[in-house]
C-alpha positions, 0 to 999 in steps of 0.5 A, a space after each residue: 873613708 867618706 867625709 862631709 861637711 857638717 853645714 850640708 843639710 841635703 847631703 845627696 843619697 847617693 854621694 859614697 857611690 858617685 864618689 867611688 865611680 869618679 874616682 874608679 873612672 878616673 884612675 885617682 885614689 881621691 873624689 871630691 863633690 862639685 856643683 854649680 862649677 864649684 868643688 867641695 873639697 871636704 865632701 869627698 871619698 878618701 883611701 885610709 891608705 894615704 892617711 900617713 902622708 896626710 898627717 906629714 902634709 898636716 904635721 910636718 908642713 902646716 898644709 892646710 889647703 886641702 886641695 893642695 894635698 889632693 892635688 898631689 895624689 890625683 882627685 876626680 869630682 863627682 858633679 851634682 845639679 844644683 836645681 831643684 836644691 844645690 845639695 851641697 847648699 851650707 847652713 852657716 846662720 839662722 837665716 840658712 837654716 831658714 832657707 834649708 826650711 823653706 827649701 823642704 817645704 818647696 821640694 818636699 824631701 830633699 
């Protein structure tokens, strides 16, 4: 299952295929995104398979670090240039949205 921030308005084209190749190359059963050196945790590639031991993580422990539950099971990051637009840029306040707005207009269809 892929998941993905809903504040992500340039959510990369190829995001479910670069997060299954990490994953694949690395050998782990989780992915995550990173750009400029940062990951993104919520953006990520996860195994129905491990749905049960993350609802005992979310349940049973109060784990609500999701990097601390990844940790646990193996995470590849899958790496994304951050120019000419970060694609995992947020849209959190109206002035975000300005800025996703003057980005489209700058670099067309991002």
């Amino acid at each position: 299952m892929a998941s993905a921030a809903a504040d992500t308005p340039f959510l990369p084209r190829d995001f479910v295929s670069r997060l299954h190749a990490a994953r694949a190359a690395a050998g782990v059963p989780l992915a995550c995104a990173e750009s400029g050196g940062r990951a993104h945790p919520v953006n990520g590639l996860w195994p129905v398979s491990l749905r049960l031991d993350l609802r005992h993580a979310l349940v049973e422990e109060g784990m609500r670090k999701i990097d601390r539950w990844t940790a646990r099971h193996g995470v590849a990051r899958a790496t994304w240039a951050t120019e000419p637009v970060d694609p995992f840029f947020n849209a959190n306040a109206p002035e975000d949205l300005a800025e996703a707005e003057r980005l489209v207009a700058l670099h067309g269809d991002l």
